[in-house]
N, C-alpha and C positions, 0 to 999 in steps of 0.2 A: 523604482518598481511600484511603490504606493502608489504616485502619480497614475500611473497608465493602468492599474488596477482600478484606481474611483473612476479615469474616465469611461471603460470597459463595463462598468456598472450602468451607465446612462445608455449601450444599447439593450434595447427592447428584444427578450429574446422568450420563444414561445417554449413552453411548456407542455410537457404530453410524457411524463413520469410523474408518481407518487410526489405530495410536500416529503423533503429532506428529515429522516430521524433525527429528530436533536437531543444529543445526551447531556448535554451539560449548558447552562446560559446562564449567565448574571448582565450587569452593566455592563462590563467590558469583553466579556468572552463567549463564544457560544462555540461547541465542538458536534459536529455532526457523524452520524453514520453514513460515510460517502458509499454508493452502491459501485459496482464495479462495470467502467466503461465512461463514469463520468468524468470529462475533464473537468481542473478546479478553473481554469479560465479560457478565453480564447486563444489559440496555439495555432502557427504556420506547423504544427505537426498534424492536425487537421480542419484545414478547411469547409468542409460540409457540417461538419457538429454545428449545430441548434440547440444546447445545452448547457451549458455550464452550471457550476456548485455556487462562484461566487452570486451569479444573478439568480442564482433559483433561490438563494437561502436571502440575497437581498429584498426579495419581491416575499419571500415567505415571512421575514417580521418583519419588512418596512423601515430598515434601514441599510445604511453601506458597511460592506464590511471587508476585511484584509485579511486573507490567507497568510500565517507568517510562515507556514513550511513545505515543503511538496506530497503528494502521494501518488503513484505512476496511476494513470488512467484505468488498467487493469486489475489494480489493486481495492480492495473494498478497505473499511474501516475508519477508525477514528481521523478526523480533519479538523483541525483546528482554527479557528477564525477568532478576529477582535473586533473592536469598533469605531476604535480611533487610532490616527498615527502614533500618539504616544505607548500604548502600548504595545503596538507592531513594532515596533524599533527594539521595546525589552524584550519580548518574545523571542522574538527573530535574533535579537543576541546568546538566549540562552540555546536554540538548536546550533548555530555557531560553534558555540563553547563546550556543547554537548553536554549540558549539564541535564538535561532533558531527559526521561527513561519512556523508552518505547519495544515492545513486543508484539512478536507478529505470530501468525499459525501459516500453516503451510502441510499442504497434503504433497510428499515428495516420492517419486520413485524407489522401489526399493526398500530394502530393514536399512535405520539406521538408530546408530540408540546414541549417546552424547556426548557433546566436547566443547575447542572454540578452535576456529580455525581462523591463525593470524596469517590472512595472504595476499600480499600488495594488490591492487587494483590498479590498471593503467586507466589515465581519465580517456573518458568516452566526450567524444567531441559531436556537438550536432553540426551538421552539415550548413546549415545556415545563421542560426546564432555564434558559431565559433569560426565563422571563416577566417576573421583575422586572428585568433588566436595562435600561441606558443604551442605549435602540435610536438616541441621534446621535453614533454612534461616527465619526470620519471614516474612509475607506479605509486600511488598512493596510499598509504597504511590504510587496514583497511582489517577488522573484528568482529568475526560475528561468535555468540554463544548462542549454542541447539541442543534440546534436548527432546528425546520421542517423549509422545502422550500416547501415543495408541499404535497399534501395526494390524493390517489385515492380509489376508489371500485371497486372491478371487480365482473363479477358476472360468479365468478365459486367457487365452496362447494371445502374446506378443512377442513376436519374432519366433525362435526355436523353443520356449520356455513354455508346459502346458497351463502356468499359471502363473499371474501376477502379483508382484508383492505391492503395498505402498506404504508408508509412515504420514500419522499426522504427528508435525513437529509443531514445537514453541523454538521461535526465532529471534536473536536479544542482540541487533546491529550496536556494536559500542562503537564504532563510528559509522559515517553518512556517506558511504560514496554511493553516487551515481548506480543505478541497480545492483545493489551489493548483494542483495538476500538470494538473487537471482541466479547472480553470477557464479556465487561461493559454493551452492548449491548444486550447480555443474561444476564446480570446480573439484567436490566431493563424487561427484558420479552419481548423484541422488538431486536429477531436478526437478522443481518445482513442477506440477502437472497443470496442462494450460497456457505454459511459458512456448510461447512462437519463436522469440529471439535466444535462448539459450537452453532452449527447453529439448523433450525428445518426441520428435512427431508422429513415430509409431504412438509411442504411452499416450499424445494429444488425440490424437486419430479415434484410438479406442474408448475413450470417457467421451467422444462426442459419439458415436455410433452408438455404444450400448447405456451410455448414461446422458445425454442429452447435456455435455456440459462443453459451454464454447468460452468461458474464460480461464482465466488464470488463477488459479486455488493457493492465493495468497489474502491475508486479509489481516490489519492490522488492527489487533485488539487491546491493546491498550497503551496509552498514552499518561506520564506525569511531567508537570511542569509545574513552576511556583508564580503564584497569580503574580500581573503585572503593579498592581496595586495594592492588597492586601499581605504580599508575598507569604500566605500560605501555600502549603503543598496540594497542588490538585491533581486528585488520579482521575479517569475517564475510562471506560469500560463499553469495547462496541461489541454486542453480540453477535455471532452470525448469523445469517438468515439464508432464505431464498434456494436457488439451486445449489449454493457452497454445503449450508446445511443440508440439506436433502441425499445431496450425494455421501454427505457422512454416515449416512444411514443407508442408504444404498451398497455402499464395501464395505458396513459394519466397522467405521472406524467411530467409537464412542465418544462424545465430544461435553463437557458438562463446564456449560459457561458459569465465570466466576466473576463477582461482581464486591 
């Protein structure tokens, strides 16, 4: 994966976004605030994007550099990157081993106030990277811990209801599957808003009509990991911005970033 990640570095790819927020950089690490919609590389999930995180953030300090973990395209927040294969290989062991701590926010349909819901995941196969795989995998273990920060009302009718509820939640995946936050989310009856594939498209419908908001109000805020080199503990902290925040003030869900 290194490999075909430096050579993806060598195409020339144009620019027509903001330089990438950088919250954190030394010699070896640099973690960004990825905005939501950017892919971290090239992907046959779409071929038209002119963008990516690794060439924008390559071109932006002038060097190469290796994504060691994923964040779904729609998702905003903390992204982690190094700068040589030596410590993409430690990194990239410790999301493995999950020794990693990562939290998310999320504006969800519905009051919900807190818990963890342990509920297997069946692995999601891509249609082209996984053709030849083992499609009788059984469900995957699979934890998330949620807890509300805020709950609002609005008073606008989806479906029979003369008003809507939402939560913003803190979301703490103690393991990594394949859209878990998303998943688990609907799995509670409380999804994500913004969410296409699991999501609910009355509640999507209505934040695009009356709040102008076309992604997915997922965003992951904070990131620790222990340097590759130094092995201290590093925390990282991505604010929200842009239409995520905006709309937090829009349904009056109070938001007070912590750093």
């Amino acid at each position: 994966m290194l490999a075909t990640v430096a050579e993806q570095q060598d195409i020339s790819v144009q620019s027509s976004t903001p330089e990438l927020e950088i919250l954190y950089q030394d010699d070896y690490v640099v973690a960004i605030n990825k905005p939501s919609g950017l892919l971290v590389h090239r992907s046959w999930l779409d071929t038209h994007a002119t963008e990516f995180a690794v060439q924008k953030l390559r071109d932006q300090i002038g060097q190469h550099v290796y994504p060691v973990h994923r964040l779904d395209r729609p998702t905003s927040g903390v992204l982690l990157f190094v700068l040589d294969k030596d410590s993409a290989r430690h990194l990239m062991q410790q999301f493995i081993d999950q020794t990693t701590e990562k939290n998310y926010l999320a504006v969800v349909r519905g009051h919900l106030d807190q818990g963890i819901l342990d509920y297997p995941l069946k692995y999601q196969y891509d249609k082209i990277a996984d053709k030849k795989a083992d499609m009788t995998k059984p469900p995957q273990e699979a934890v998330t811990e949620y807890r509300c920060l805020a709950k609002t009302e609005i008073p606008i009718a989806v479906g029979p209801y003369p008003a809507s509820r939402y939560s913003l939640m803190e979301l703490i995946p103690k393991t990594g599957r394949k859209h878990q936050l998303r998943r688990h989310m609907k799995h509670l009856r409380h999804p994500i808003v913004g969410d296409t594939s699991h999501g609910d498209g009355k509640h999507n419908t209505m934040f695009r009509e009356n709040f102008a908001i076309h992604r997915l109000l997922l965003h992951a805020a904070y990131l620790s990991f222990t340097h590759p080199k130094t092995e201290q503990k590093i925390e990282v902290h991505a604010p929200i911005t842009g239409d995520f925040l905006r709309v937090l003030s829009d349904i009056n869900l109070p938001y007070n970033f912590r750093e």
